[in-house]
C-alpha positions in Angstrom: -68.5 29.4 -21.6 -65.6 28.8 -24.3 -62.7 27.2 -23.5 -60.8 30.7 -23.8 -63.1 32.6 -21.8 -62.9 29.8 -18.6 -61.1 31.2 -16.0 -60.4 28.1 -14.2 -56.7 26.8 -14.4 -55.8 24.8 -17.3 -55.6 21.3 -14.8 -59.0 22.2 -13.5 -60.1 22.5 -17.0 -59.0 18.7 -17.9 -58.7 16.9 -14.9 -58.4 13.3 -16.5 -55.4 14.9 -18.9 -53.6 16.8 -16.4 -53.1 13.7 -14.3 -52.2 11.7 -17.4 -49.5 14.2 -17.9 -48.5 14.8 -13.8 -48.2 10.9 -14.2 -46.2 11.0 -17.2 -44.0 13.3 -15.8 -43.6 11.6 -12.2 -43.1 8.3 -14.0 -40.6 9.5 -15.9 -38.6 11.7 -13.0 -38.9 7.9 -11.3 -37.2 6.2 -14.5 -34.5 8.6 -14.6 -33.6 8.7 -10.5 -33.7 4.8 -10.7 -31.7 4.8 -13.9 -29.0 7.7 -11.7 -28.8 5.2 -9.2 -28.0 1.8 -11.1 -25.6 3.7 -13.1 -24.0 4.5 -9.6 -24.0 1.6 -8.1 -22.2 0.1 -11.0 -20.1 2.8 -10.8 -19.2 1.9 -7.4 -18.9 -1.8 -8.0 -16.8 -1.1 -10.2 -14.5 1.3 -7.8 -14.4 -1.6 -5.2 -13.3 -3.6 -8.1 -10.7 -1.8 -9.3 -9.2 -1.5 -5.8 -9.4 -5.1 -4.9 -6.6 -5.3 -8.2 -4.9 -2.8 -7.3 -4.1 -4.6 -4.2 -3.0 -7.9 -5.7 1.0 -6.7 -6.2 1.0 -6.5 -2.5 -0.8 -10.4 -1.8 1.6 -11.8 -4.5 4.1 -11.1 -1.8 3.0 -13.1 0.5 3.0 -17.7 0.2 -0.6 -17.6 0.7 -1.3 -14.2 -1.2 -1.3 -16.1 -4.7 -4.3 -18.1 -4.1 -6.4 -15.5 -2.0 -6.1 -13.3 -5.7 -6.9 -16.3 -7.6 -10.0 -16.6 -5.5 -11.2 -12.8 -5.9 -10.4 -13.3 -9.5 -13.0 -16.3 -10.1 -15.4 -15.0 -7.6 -15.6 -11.3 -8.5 -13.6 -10.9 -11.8 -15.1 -13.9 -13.9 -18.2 -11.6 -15.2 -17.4 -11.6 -19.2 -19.0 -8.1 -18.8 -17.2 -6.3 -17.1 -15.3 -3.1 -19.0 -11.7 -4.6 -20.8 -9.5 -3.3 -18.5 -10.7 -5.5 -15.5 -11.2 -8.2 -17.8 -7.6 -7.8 -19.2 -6.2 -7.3 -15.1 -8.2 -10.3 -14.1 -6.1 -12.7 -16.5 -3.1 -11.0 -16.3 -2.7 -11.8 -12.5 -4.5 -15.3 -12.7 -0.8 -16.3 -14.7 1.3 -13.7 -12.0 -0.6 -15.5 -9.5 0.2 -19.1 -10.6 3.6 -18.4 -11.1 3.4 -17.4 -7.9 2.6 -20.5 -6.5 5.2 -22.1 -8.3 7.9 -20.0 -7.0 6.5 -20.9 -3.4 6.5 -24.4 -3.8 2.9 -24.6 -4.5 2.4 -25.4 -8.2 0.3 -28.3 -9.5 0.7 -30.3 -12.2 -1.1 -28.3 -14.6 0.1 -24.6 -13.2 2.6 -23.7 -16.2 -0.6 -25.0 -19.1 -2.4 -22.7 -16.8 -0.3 -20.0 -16.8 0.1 -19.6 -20.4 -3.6 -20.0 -20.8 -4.3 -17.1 -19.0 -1.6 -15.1 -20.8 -3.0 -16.0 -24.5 -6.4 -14.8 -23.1 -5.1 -11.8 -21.5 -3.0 -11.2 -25.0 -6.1 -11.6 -27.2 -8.3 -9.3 -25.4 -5.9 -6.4 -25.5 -6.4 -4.1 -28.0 -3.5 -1.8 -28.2 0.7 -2.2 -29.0 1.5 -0.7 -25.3 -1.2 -3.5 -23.4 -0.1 -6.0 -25.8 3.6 -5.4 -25.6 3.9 -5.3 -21.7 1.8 -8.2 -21.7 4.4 -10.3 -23.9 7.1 -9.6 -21.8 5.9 -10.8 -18.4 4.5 -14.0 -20.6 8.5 -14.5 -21.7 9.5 -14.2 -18.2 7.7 -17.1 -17.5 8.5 -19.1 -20.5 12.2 -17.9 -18.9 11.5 -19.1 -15.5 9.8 -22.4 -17.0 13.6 -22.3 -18.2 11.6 -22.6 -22.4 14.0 -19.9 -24.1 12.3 -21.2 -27.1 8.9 -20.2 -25.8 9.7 -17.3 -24.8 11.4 -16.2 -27.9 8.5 -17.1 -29.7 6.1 -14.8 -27.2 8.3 -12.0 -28.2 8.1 -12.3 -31.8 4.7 -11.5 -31.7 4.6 -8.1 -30.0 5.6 -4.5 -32.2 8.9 -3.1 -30.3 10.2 -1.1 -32.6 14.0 -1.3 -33.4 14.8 1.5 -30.5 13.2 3.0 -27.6 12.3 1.4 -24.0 9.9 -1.5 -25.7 13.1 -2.4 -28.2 15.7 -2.7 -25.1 13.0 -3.9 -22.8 13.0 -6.9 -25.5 16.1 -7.4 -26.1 17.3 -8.2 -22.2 14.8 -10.7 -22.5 15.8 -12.6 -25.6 19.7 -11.9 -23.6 18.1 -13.6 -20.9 17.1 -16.5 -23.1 20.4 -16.9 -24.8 22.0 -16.9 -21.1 19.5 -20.0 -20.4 20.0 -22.0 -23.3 23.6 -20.9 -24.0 25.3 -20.0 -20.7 25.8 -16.8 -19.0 28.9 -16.0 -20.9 26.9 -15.8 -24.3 23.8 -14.1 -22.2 26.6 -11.2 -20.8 27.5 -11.0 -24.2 24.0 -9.8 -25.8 23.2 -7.6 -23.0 26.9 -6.0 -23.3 25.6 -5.2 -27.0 22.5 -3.6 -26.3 24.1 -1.4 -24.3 26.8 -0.4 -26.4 23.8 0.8 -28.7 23.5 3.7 -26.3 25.3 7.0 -26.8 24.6 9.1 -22.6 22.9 11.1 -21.6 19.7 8.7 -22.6 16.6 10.7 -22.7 13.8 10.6 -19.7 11.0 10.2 -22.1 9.4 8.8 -24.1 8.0 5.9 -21.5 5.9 3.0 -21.8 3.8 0.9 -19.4 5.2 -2.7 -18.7 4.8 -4.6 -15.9 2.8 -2.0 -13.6 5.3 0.5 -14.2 6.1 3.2 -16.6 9.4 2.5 -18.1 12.0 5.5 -19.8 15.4 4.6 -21.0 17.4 5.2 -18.0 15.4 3.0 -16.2 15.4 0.5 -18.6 19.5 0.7 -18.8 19.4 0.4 -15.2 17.7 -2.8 -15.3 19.6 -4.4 -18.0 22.6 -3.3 -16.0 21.5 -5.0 -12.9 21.1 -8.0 -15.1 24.5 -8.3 -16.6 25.9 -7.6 -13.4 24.3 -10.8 -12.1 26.0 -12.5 -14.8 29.5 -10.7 -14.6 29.1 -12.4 -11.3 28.3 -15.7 -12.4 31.5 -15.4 -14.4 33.6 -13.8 -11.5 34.2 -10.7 -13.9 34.3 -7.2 -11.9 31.3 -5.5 -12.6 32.5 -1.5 -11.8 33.0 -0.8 -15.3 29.3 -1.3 -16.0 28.1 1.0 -13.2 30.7 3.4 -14.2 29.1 3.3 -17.7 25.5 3.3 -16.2 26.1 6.6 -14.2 27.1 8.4 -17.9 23.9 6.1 -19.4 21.5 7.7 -16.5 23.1 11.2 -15.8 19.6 13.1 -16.4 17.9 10.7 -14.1 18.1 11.3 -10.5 16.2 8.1 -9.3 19.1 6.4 -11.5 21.8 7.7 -10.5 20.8 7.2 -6.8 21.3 3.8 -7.7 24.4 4.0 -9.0 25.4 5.8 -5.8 24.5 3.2 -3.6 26.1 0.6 -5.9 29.8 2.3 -5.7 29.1 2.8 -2.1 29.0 -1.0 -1.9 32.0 -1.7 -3.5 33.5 0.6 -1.3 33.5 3.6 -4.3 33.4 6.3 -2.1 34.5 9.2 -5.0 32.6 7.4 -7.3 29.3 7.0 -5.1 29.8 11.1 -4.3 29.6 12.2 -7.8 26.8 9.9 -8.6 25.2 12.2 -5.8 26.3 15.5 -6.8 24.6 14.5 -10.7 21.5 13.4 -9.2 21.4 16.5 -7.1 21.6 18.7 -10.5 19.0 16.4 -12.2 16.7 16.5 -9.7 16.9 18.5 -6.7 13.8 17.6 -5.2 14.0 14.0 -6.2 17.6 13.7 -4.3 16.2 14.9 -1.3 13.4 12.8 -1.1 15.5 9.6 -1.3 18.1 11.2 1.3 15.4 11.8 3.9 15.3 8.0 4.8 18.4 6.4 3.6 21.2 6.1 5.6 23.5 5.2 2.9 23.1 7.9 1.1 23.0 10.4 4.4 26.3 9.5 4.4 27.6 10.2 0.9 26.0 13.6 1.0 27.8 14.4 3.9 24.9 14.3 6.4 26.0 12.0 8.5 
């Protein structure tokens, strides 16, 4: 009988080959599902990875938080595999969490060598000016609280912040910060006082840029520096309501901003002032407003609520 002519199926036809191939086959579904299931599992390690770091801001509040992230950080985030982002996250809050520890009494005597250690590694893995710049401004504010305006001069020299924009005035408060160190609060009011003068209101809401865990726009940048000289005009026993009265022109398109601004006149006992901080942030955002009314007794009040 020829080989066209046999009516048997083709597997009973080649027995030996049809289970070579129905091997093949099975071997190769096998492959595949076990490949599926590493990639998941990696998939999920990394998950539970990502979530353990996304918890750290919240132990770095606590005295004994500091040293429980340094911990998950050499125990689970040491693997020189893992994608950049963890690796650049782990090293980042290895110097957060140091400094940490010195701010709760717990350094050692090598914490600051150790701090700065991480933040060069953390520096040289990033790969972008947004990583890289956020990263060079929380290493100066620990060359600021090691009270080294020097160092932390230097640290900012080698990010790209532009001449304007969040990362420019984001920088610049710092290196104010580092003239009020070395020089005095008097010549640190005086830088910040310039940067701000820089700005004509309303200050635009984008662009922003990631610094420090948060996405940074103008407004909130001006608020910041704001809250900073106003430390300072204090320092110096200088009134500080001309600079919030300047801030609520600075932030008038921001309603998160100007809510601040609200409750800082209602403080100094503003009451006119603190109202049409309200009324703006009501007309920039009217959904924002009532979100932060809902809670706030404070500002309850100023809208007439209470």
């Amino acid at each position: 009988m020829s080989e066209s002519s046999d009516p048997r199926p083709w597997r009973k036809r080649h027995p030996v080959l049809s289970r070579v191939v129905l091997f093949g086959i099975g071997g190769a579904v096998v492959a595949v599902l076990l490949l599926l299931w590493e990639q998941r599992k990696e998939e999920d390690r990394l998950t539970e990875l990502r979530g353990e770091v996304a918890a750290f801001d919240l132990l770095l509040t606590i005295e004994t938080g500091p040293d429980q992230v340094l911990k998950v950080i050499d125990e689970d985030l040491s693997d020189p595999e893992l994608p950049l982002d963890l690796r650049i996250a782990a090293e980042r809050y290895r110097a957060m969490a140091l400094r940490r520890n010195v701010q709760f009494g717990r350094a050692k005597a090598d914490t600051w060598t150790r701090v700065h250690a991480a933040a060069e590694r953390a520096f040289d893995l990033a790969d972008d000016r947004e990583t890289k710049n956020g990263l060079l401004l929380e290493w100066a504010e620990a060359y600021l609280e090691q009270a080294d305006p020097e160092g932390a001069r230097e640290a900012l020299a080698r990010g790209d912040f532009g001449l304007d924009g969040p990362w420019a005035l984001l920088r610049d408060q710092y290196l104010a910060i580092a003239r009020a160190v070395e020089l005095g609060p008097e010549a640190g009011a005086e830088h910040l006082e310039q940067i701000l003068a820089r700005w004509s209101p309303p200050l635009p809401l984008e662009p922003r840029v990631e610094a420090g865990g948060r996405r940074w726009n103008l407004p909130q940048v001006a608020t910041v520096t704001t809250e900073r000289l106003v430390r300072l005009y204090q320092e110096l026993g200088r009134d500080p309501l001309p600079l919030w009265k300047r801030l609520k022109d600075l932030v008038q398109k921001d309603a998160r901003e100007l809510i601040v601004c609200c409750k800082a006149f209602v403080s100094m006992g503003e009451m006119e002032l603190a109202r049409d901080a309200w009324a703006r942030a009501v007309a920039a955002d009217a959904d924002e407003a009532a979100a932060w009314v809902k809670n706030d007794q404070t500002l309850q009040r100023v809208a007439g609520l209470r």
